[in-house]
N, C-alpha and C positions, 0 to 999 in steps of 0.2 A: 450572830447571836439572836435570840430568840426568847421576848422578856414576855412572860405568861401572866399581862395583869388583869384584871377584872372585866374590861370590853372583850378581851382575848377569848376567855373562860365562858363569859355567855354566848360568846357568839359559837363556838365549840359546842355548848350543851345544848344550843339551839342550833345547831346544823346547819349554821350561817356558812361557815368554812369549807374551801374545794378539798377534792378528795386527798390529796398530796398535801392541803395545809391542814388536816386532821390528821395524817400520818406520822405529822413533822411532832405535833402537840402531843400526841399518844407515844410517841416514844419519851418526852421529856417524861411527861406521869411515873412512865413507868420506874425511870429513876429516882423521882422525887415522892416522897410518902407525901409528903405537906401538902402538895398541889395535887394533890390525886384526893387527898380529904376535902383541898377546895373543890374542886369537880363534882364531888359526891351530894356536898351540901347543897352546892348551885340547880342538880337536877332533882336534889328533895324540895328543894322552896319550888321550882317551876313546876312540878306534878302537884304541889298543893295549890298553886295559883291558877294550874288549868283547872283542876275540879271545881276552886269557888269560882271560877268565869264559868263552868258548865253546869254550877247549883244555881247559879245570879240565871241562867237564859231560860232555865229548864223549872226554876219555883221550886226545887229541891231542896232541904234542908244540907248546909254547910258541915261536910266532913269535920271531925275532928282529927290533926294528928296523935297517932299514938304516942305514950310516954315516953318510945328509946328512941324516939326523932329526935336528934342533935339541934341546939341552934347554929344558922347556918352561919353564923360569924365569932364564933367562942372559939379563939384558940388558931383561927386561920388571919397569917399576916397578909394585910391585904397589896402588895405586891411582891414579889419576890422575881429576882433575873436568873435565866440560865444562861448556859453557855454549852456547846457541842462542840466536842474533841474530832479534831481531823485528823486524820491516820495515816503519816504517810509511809508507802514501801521504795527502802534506799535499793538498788540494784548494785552488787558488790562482782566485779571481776577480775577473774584469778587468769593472769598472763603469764606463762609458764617459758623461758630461754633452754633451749637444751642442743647439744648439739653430741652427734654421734664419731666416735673417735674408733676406726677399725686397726686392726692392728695384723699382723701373719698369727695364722693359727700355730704356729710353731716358735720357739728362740724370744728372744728378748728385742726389746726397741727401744736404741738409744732417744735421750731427752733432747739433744737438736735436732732431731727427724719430729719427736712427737709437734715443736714448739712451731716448725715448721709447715704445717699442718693448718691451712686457714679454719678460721671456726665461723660459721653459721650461724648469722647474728638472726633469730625474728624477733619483727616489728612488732610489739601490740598494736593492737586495735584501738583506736578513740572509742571512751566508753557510751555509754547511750547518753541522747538528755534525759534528766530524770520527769517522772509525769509530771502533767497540770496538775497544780491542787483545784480540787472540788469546790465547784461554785459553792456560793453560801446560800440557806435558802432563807428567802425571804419572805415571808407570810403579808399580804397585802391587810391593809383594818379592815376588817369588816361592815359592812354596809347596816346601820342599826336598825334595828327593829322595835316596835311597840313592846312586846313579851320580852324581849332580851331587856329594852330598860326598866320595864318595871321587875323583872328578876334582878337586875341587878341590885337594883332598890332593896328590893323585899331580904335581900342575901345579910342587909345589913340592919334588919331587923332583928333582935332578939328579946327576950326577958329583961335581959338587964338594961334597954333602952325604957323600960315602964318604970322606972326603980325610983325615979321624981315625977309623982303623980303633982298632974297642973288642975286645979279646982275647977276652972273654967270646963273642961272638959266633963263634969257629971252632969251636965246639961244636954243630955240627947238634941231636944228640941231645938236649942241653941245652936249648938254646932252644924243642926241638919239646916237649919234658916242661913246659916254662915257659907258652908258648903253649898248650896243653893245659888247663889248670890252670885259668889264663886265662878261657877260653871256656867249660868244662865241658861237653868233648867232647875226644874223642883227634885229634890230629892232627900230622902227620908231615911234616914242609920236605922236596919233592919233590927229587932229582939232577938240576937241567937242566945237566949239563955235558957232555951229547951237544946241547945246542944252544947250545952255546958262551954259557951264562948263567953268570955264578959268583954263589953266595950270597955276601952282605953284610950283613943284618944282620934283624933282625924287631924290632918294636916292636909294641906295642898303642897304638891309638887309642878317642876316645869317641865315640859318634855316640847321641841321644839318650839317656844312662847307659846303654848297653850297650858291652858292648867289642867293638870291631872290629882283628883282626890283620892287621896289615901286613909281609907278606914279603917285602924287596927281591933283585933281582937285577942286576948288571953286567954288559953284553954286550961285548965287546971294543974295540967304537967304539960311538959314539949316547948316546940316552937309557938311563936305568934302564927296568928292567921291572917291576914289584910285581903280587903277589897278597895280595887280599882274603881274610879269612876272618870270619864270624861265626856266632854260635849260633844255631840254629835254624834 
């Protein structure tokens, strides 16, 4: 069995997985719609995560997503199990007795001559053993990555996470001194409101007992935008 949950999926869309346990993955997809919209959402939040990690290095101004960008957690249940059918073929043999009874090409043959007459018993054959069933495969965890956890994170970011606005939060300043603090290193929540992003809100997250800042933004339509920050 083979259960496609959320470490599974980035590690998938991040190319964490060997060639045979991306075959195993790509064939459930193809069965399941549901999980194949997971997939889809998971490598639209990482292509928006790579661009602000390569507008943050490069002094670029922060892409906007477009309006038919889905949020990447509306509507996808965040595990679901599969299972793979094993097929097996029964081998069926037909052992046939017959025995041949000659008689004079000419006149009639009495019934104590025919009875007398031994008859030609054959043996069947012991049938085959039937196959091995097929190993199961087994997909090893994935070894986690930096990008795989903050995609993960970000997968669970939507719209409707902003819907209880926290007061504290309209204090750029504030939170950037907090954030700061935080990390043990200065850092300052950029103005993307020349690319029609509004800040929303910043949070620290953990990723191996280190703290990783999470800075969100809302673009007018679509997905949220967040930028990463950590020490070092």
């Amino acid at each position: 069995m083979t259960e496609l949950n959320d470490e599974l999926l980035v590690a998938y869309v991040d190319g964490q997985l060997a060639k045979d346990q991306s075959k195993a993955v790509e064939r459930v997809l193809e069965e399941d719609q549901v999980a194949a919209q997971r997939v889809e959402a998971l490598r639209a939040a990482n292509a928006q995560l790579e661009t602000a990690f390569e507008a943050m290095l490069t002094g670029e101004p922060i892409p906007v997503p477009s309006a038919e960008t889905p949020a990447s957690g509306d509507n996808v249940p965040a595990r679901r199990s599969f299972a793979r059918r094993l097929l097996r073929v029964g081998l069926v043999t037909w052992v046939g007795l017959g025995s041949l009874l000659g008689g004079a090409a000419a006149g009639f043959i009495l019934y104590d001559q025919i009875a007398a007459e031994p008859v030609q018993v054959v043996a069947a054959p012991p049938p085959p053993p039937p196959p091995p069933a097929p190993e199961p495969v087994v997909i090893a965890p994935p070894v986690p990555t930096l990008q795989g956890d903050l995609a993960g994170a970000h997968a669970l970011l939507t719209r409707a996470t902003f819907s209880l606005a926290l007061e504290a939060q309209g204090d750029r300043d504030l939170v950037s001194f907090q954030i700061s603090k935080a990390l043990g290193e200065t850092l300052a929540i950029p103005d993307l409101s020349g690319e029609n992003l509004t800040f929303q809100r910043a949070q620290m997250l953990q990723r191996g007992g280190a703290p990783v800042a999470q800075i969100a933004f809302l673009p007018e339509s679509g997905a949220p935008v967040a930028l990463y920050a950590k020490s070092g």
